[in-house]
C-alpha positions as CSV (number, residue, x, y, z in Angstrom):
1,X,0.0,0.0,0.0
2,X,1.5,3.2,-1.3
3,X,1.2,6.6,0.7
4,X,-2.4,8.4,0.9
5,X,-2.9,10.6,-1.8
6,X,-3.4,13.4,1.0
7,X,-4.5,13.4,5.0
8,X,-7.8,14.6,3.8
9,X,-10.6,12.0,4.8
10,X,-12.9,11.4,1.8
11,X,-16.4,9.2,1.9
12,X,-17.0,6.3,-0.3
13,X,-19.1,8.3,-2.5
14,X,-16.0,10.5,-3.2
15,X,-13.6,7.6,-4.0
16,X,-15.9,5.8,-6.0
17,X,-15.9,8.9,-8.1
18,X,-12.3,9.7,-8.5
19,X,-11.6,5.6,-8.8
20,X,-14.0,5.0,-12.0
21,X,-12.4,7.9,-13.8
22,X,-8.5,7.6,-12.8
23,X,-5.9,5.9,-14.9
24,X,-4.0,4.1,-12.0
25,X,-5.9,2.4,-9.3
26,X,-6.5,3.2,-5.7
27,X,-7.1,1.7,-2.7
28,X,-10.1,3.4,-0.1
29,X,-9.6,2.6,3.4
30,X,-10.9,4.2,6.6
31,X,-11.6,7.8,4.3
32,X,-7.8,7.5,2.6
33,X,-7.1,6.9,-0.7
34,X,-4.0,5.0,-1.5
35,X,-2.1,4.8,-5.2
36,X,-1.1,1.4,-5.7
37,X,2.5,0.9,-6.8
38,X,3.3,-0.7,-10.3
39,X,4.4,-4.8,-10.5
40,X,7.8,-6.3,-10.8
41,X,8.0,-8.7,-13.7
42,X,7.9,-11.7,-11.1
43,X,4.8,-10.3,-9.6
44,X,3.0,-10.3,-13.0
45,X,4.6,-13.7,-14.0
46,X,2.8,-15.2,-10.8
47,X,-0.5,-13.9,-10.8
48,X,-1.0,-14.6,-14.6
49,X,0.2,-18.2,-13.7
50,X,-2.4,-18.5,-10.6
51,X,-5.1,-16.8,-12.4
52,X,-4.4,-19.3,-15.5
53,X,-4.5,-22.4,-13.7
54,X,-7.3,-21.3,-11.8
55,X,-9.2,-20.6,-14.6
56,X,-8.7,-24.0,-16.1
57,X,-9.7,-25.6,-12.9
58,X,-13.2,-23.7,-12.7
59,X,-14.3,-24.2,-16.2
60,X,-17.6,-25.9,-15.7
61,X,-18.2,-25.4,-12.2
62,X,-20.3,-22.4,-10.5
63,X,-17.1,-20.8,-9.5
64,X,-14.7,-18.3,-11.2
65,X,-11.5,-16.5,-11.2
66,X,-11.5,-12.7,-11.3
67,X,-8.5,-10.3,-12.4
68,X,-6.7,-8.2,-10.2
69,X,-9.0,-5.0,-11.8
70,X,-12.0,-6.4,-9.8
71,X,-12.6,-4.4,-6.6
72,X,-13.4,-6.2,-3.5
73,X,-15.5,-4.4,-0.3
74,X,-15.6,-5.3,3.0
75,X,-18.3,-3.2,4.1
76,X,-18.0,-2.8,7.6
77,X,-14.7,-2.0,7.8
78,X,-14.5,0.8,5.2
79,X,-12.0,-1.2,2.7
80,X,-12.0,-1.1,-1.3
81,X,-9.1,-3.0,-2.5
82,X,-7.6,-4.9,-5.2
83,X,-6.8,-8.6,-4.7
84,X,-4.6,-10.1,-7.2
85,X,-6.8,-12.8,-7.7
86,X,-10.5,-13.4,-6.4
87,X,-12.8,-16.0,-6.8
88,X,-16.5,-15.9,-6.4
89,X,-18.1,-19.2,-6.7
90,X,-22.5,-18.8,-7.5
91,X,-23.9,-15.4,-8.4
92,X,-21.7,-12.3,-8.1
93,X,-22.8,-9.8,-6.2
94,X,-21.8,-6.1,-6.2
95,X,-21.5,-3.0,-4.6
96,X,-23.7,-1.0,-6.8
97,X,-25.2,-0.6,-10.5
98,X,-21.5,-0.4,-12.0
99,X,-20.7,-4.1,-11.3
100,X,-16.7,-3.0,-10.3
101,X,-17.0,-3.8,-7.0
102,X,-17.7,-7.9,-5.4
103,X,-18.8,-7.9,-2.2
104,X,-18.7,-12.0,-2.1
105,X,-15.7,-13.6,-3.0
106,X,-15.0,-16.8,-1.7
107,X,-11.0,-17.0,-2.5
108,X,-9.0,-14.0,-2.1
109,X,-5.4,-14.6,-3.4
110,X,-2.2,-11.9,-2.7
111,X,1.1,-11.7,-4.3
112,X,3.2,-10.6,-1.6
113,X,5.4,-7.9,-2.2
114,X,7.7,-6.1,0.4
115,X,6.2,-2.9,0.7
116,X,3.0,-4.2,1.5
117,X,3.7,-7.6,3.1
118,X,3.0,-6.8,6.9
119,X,-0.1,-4.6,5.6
120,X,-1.5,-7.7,3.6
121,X,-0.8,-10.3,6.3
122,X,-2.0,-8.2,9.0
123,X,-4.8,-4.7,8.5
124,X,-6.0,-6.0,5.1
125,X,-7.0,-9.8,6.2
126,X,-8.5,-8.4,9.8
127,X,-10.5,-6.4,7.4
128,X,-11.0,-9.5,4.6
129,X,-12.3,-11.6,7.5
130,X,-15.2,-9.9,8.0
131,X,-16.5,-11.2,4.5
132,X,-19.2,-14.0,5.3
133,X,-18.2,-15.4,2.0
134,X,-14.8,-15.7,2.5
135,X,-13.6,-19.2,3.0
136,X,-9.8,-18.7,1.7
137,X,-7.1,-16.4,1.9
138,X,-4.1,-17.3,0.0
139,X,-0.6,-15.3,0.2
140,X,2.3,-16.0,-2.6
141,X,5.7,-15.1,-1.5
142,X,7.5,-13.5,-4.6
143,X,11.4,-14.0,-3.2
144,X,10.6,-17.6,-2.7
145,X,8.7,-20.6,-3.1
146,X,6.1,-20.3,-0.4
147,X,2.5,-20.6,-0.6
148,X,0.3,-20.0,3.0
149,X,-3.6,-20.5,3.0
150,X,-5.7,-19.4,6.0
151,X,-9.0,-21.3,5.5
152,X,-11.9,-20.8,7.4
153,X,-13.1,-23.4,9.9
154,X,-16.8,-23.8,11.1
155,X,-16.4,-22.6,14.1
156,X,-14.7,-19.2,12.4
157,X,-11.2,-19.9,13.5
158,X,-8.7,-19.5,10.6
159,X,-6.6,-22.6,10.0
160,X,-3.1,-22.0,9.0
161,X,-0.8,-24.0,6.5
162,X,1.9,-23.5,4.4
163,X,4.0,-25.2,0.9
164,X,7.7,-24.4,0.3
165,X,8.7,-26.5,-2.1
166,X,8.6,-26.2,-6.0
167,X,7.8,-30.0,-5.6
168,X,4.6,-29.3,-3.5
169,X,0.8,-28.3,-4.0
170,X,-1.9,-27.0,-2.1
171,X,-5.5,-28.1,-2.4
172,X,-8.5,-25.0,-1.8
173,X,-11.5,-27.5,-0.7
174,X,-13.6,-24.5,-0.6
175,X,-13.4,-24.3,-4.9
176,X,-11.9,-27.9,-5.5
177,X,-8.8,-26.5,-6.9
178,X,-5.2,-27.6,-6.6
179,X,-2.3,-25.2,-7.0
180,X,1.1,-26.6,-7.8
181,X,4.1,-25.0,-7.1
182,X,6.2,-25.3,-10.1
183,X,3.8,-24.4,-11.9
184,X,2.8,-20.9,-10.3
185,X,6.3,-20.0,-9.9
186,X,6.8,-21.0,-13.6
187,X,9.5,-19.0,-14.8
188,X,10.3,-17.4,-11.9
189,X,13.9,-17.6,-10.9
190,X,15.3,-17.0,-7.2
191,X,18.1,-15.8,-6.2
192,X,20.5,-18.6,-4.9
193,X,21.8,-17.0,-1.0
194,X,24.6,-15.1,-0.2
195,X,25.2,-14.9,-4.2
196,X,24.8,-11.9,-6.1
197,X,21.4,-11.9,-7.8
């Protein structure tokens, strides 16, 4: 999350206007708006490969995979963001008349990035739980292989679990989907330690 465009403290109403007609895209939380910085290359390799594969898996099924443009809102807690990859699995629901904006997603996926790591792991899913819908929040390490997946228990507790290895996969019951790791880090190439990358 990038710096607030300014410390003034702007309604939804106001956002929503100066989102639908600006080039780049904003976040909107708590009556700031913040610019959202560009991608690396690795970034963009990763969430076209996640989105792909999703895709793929979802054909024929009541679920689907949204691009990063899709807005999601978390209506009590005042937050309009931008998941790299969403999935909403039945009939889409939205904010308003414009259809930009989901209100239930039931897969939210993030490609970490280290400017808004502890922001995405911490302020952003508090806010993200408050989705009924949600069942699923999935964060992609970019410097690494590493895959973690909160999912959502009955009892509303968020279980924890994590792949690091190329040769693993993790399995999203909520949507029947599997995501490999070699193949959402294809192409990607880390940097070996304590040699120059």
């Amino acid at each position: 999350m990038g710096l607030p465009q300014s410390q003034i403290s702007y309604t939804v109403e106001e956002y929503l206007s100066f989102e639908r007609q600006a080039e780049k895209r904003h976040e909107y939380l708590g009556g700031q708006i913040y610019a959202m910085a560009g991608e690396s290359l690795e970034h963009s390799t990763i969430n076209a490969n996640l989105t792909m594969r999703l895709g793929i898996q979802l054909v024929g099924t009541p679920c689907r995979v949204l691009s990063p443009n899709m807005k999601v809102r978390t209506y009590t807690s005042g937050l309009y963001a931008y998941p790299d990859a969403a999935v909403v699995c039945g009939e889409p629901l939205f904010h308003d008349e414009h259809r930009d904006i989901l209100i239930n997603p039931t897969v939210i996926i993030k490609v970490l990035s280290p400017s808004t790591e502890a922001y995405d792991r911490g302020e952003k899913f508090l806010r993200y739980r408050q989705l009924e819908t949600l069942a699923d929040y999935v964060l992609v390490a970019q410097s690494q292989p590493l895959m973690e997946h909160f999912e959502r228990q009955p009892d509303q507790r968020w279980l924890y679990s994590a792949v690091n290895d190329l040769s693993g996969s993790m399995f999203i019951a909520s949507i029947s989907c599997e995501l490999r790791l070699a193949e959402v880090y294809d192409r990607i190439v880390f940097s070996v330690p304590g040699l120059p990358s």
